[in-house]
Each structure stands twice: as C-alpha cells, then as structure tokens.
N, C-alpha and C positions, 0 to 999 in steps of 0.2 A: 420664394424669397421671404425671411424674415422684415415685417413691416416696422420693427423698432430698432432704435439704436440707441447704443449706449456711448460718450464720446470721454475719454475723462483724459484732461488736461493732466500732467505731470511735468516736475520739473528735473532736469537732470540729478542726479543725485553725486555733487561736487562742491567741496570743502569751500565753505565763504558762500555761495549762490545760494542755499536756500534757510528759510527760515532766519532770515537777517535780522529779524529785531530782536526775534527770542534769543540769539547768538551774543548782543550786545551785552547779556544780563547772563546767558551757561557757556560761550564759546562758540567757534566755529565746528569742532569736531563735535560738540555734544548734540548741538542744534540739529546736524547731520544724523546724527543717529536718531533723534528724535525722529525727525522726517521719515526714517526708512523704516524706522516703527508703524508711523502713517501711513504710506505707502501699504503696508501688509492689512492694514485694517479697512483700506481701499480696494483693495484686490479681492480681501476676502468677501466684501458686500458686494461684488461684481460678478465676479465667477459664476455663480451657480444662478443667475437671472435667465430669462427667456429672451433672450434679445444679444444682437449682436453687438460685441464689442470693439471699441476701438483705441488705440490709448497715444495719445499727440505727447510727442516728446517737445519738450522748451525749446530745448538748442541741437541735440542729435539723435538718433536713437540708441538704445541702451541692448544690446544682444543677450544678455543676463540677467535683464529683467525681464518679466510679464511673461513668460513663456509662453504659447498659444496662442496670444491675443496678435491681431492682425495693431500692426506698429508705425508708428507718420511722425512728423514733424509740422507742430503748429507755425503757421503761414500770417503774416501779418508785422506791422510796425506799433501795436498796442494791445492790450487785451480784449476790445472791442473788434477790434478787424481779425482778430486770431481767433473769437468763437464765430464772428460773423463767418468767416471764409470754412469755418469749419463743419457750420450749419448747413450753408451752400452745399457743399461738399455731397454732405449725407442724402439733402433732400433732392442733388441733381442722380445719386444714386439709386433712387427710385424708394427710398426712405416715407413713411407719413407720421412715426413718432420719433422724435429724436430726444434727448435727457441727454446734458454734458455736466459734468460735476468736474469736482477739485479733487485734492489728490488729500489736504492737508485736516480733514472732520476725523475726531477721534469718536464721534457716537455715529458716523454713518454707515448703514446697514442695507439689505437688502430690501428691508420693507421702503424706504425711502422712491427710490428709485422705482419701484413696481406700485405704488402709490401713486406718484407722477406719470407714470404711464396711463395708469387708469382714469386720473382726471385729465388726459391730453384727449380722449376718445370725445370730450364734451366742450373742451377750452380749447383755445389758443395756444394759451400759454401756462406756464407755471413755475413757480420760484420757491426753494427753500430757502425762506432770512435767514440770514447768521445775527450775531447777537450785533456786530458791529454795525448795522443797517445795512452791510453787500447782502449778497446771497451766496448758498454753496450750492447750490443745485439753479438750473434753468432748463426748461422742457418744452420745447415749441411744437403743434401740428399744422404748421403754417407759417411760412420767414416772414419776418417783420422787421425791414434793415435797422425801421429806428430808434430798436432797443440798442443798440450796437453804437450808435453813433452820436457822438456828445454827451457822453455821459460822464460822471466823477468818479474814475475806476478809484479805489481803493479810499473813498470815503464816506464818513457815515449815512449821508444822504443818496445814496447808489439807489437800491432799490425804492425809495418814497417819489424820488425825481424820475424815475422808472415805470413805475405804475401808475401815476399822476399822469404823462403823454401816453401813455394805454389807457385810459379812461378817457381822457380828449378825445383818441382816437375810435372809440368804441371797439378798441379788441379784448377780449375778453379774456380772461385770467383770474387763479386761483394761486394760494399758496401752502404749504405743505408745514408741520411745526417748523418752529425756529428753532436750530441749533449752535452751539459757538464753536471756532477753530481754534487755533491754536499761534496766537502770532506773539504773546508774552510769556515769562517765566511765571507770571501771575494763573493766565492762562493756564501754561501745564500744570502745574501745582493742584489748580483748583478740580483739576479733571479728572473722571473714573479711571480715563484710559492711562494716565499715571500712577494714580493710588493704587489701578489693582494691577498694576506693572512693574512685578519684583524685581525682572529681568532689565527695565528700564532703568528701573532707579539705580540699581548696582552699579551700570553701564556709566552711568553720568557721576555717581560717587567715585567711580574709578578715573576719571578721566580730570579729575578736579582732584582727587588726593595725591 
C-alpha cells in the first residue's frame, strides 16, 4: 500500500457557487471559467505524483471530471470539520502522510506537494501560506484535531492563530513558499496564469462583449 496521500478539496463547478467575489467584478459565467481553468492546473500538478489521490467533491460528485482519480464528497458543516473528517478518513485508511490542497493556486505545481511530503518524514505538520495569511496546502503525519477547530476560516489571521497553538503545543511544523490564489479580478489580472493565458483571456473578452 502506498503510504502518502494526496486529498484535494474541489468545488462543484456551478454557475454562481464558485469563485464569488472575483464574479462580483467579471460575472458569474466568467468566474466559472476561470475556476475550470484552475481546476486543470490542479489536476495537472497532481497526476503524475507518487501518492495516491483523492479528490472530495463540495456538494456531489462530478462523473466528467478527474477521470481516474478515486471520487468522495467532503463531510462536514464548515471547513474545519470537512478537512478534519477527511484527515481521519485517510489516516484510519492506514495512511502515514497525508497533503490536502485547494483546487483554486494558479502557480501550484508538482514540486509543492512532493516538497511537503518530504518535510512530513521529520514534522508534524506543514502548511503552504497564501498571500491572504490561509494556507493552500496543509500536510500532517500525525492528526492534530486542534488545527481544525476554532479557527478564522477565511481570514487573514488563519495561519499565524494556527501555528501560534502548535507552538503552545509543541507540535512541530514547517512551511513551504508562500503562494497567492485567486479570489479578486485584481488577483487574476496580476497573475502569470492569466497573462500567459491567451485561451483565457479571449474566453472572458467573449463573454463581456
């Protein structure tokens, strides 16, 4: 049995549900596409890994997406108890490194995630920051419920209030560069994965003229 696992959250890919704040500033259908953009630049830094994958759908599962990849539905009433449970999950599977990422990093890659593996053999834990202070990556070789619980999902102070109670608690952790997502029109604008995205940009010109 393969000892790593890969877990990555996604979210259905449905007009209005994702990508909501960058939608407030390109639309709902543009936002949409952006994401599925994402999505493929997820998949591709996933695929070809040493470790198995798993991919937790939001709300149902998607039959036409991810093809190959074994398919679930995240479990939980917040995003804390949806990676906690999903953690669980892996390590009662007989798992001893687990790495769950996002769906939504226009720069994340394959080194990432096999990075994170490599410092799980010596840590606890590990976290990619995003530029917002969350993380987009998290990697445990050992459950720790109370990263999961009481936390400020979706604000700037996520990871500092994070590893501040892992330091109290002497568990030990590292962290991998800091990368940004994608949650404003600012955001994509400012990003490789647009500027060198002729097929994007067209996409979103078309959908606005």
């Amino acid at each position: 049995m393969n000892k790593e696992l890969v877990i990555v959250f996604v979210k259905n890919t449905q007009l209005g549900k994702v990508k909501t704040r960058l939608a407030r500033t390109i639309g709902d259908e543009a936002a949409l596409t952006v994401y599925s953009e994402l999505l493929k630049v997820t998949e591709k830094a996933v695929k070809h890994l040493d470790a198995d994958i798993q991919i937790h759908f939001s709300k149902h599962i998607e039959s036409s997406n991810w093809n190959g990849f074994l398919k679930t539905i995240q479990q939980g009433k917040d995003l804390g108890e949806r990676m906690y449970n999903a953690f669980q999950k892996g390590f009662s599977e007989g798992y001893e490194r687990i790495v769950l990422i996002g769906s939504d990093l226009p720069d994340i890659s394959k080194k990432h995630t096999q990075q994170a593996f490599d410092k799980l053999k010596k840590q606890d834990a590990v976290f990619g920051p995003a530029e917002d202070g969350g993380y987009y990556l998290i990697g445990l070789s050992n459950m720790h419920r109370c990263i999961f619980e009481n936390k400020p999902w979706s604000q700037p102070q996520l990871l500092a209030e994070t590893t501040t109670e892992l330091k109290q608690q002497t568990i030990s952790f590292t962290t991998l560069e800091t990368l940004n997502d994608i949650d404003t029109f600012e955001d994509l604008v400012a990003s490789k994965f647009y500027q060198n995205n002729n097929t994007l940009q067209e996409k979103i010109k078309q959908i606005h003229d």
